[in-house]
Each structure stands twice: as C-alpha cells, then as structure tokens.
N, C-alpha and C positions, 0 to 999 in steps of 0.2 A: 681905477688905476689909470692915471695918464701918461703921458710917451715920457714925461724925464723922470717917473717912480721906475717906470721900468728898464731906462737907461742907467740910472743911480744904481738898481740893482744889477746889472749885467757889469756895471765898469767895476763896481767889489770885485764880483767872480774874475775881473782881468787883472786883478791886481793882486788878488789870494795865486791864482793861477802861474801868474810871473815869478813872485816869490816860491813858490814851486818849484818850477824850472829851475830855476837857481840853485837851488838846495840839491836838487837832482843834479843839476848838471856840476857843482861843487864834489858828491858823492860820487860822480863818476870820474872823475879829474884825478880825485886821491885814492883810485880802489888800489892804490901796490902800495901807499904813503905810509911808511911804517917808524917814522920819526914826526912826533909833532911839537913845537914849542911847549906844550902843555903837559907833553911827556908821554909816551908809547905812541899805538897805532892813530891813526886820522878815524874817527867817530862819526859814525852817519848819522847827518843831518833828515829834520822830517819837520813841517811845517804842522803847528796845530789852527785849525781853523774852528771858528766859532759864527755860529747864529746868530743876530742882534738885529733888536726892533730897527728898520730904516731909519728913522729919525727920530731924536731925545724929546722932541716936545707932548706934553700931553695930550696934546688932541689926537696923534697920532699913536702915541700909548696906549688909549682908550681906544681910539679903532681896532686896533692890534688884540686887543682883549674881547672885543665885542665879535670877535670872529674874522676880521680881513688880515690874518697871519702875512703880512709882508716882509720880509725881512733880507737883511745883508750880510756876505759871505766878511768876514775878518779878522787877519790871520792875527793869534793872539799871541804867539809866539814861533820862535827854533828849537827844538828841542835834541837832543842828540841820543845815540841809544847806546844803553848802559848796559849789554849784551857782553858776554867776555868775546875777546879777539880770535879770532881763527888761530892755530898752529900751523904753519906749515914747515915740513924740514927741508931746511938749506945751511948747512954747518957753515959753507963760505958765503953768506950774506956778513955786513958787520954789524947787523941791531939781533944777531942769534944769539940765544941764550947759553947757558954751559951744556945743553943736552943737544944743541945745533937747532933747537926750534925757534923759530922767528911771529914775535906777532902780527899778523894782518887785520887790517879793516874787514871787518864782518860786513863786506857789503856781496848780495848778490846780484851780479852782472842783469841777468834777465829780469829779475825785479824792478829795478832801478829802470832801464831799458819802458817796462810796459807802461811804469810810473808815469816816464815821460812822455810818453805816447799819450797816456789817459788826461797827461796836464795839458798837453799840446790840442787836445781833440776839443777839452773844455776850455780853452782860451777861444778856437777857433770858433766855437759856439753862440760864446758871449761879446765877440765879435759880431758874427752874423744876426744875433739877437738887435745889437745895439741900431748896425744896418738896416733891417725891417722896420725899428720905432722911426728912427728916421726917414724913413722910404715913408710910411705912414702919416709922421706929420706933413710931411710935404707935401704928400695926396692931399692931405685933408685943408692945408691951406690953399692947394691949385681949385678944390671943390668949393670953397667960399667964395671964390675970385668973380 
C-alpha cells in the first residue's frame, strides 16, 4: 500500500462522514418540525454507507480477491425512517389532531447527539490519518534527498 491508497482511503471516510453530519445535523434542526411539504412530521434522515473495492480496474480486482482487502467507505444513499411519529398531547398546537394529539418527529435528542460525536471523532480521524501519509511522504522524500 502506498501514501495516496491510503489517502484515497481516508478522504472516502471524510466524505461518508460529512454527509453524516449533515443528515444529523438536518435531524436535529427539525426535532419539533411537525409540518412537512410532504405531509406530517419531518422523518429522520440516516446515511447508508457501503464497502467497495478502491478502484474499478482489474488488476486491482484481482488484488482484492487474492487477499489485499482494500476498500472505500461510500455513501450509497439517505434514507429516512419509516417508524410511526411520536404522540405528544397539546390540544392548542394547530397540526393536533381531534383527540388534541400532535405528531412528532421520532427522533431522539441523545442519539442523534452521540451520532454526531461518533461522526465528528471519525472525520477527525481520517483527518489525522490523511496528515501522517503526508508527514510520511515527505520524510521519505527529505530521506532520498
């Protein structure tokens, strides 16, 4: 493996990671949104991420098979969850229904919260990763010098 396989890998993970964030930080934006253009509560958003060989050509196929498992983080979609909506009673909100219950966004506060912490921690990561190949290559060109 060399310094830009294992940058190629890390900058995936910064990019799976960011859309993350987003989607969290989307989810926490609308945790009271109980009107949406599409009709009821705001739907939490989740990012599916998928495994894929680093690179489409076959040589690198054949590696891949032959045991050097490299591969890239890529987010393959948004998905949203299809959970029924929280109740909560508020007779005087104006999206209550005739029993005074109002739908909420099923989203939990501390979840979403650690979500973004664990997005945050793995950005930072892949971050510092990408910094070390770098630090690396540079050593090793100031060592041929």
């Amino acid at each position: 493996m060399d310094f830009l396989t294992s940058i190629n890998i890390s900058s995936s993970g910064l990019s799976v990671q960011r859309l993350r964030m987003e989607a969290l930080a989307s989810n926490l934006a609308n945790v009271e949104t109980t009107r949406t253009p599409e009709g009821g509560p705001y739907r939490r958003k989740d990012v599916v991420v998928s495994a894929l060989p680093l690179t489409d050509d076959f040589a690198s196929l054949l590696k891949t098979e032959l045991g050097e498992n490299l591969q890239r983080a890529l987010a393959t979609g948004i998905i949203e969850d299809s959970g029924d909506p929280r109740k909560v009673f508020n007779p005087t909100h104006p999206d209550a229904d005739g029993e005074g219950n109002v739908a909420m966004p099923n989203i939990d506060l501390v979840e979403e919260m650690v979500n973004l912490v664990t997005a945050t921690r793995s950005y930072e990561a892949n971050v510092t990763a990408i910094n070390a190949a770098k630090s690396m290559a540079l050593r090793a060109i100031e060592l041929g010098r």
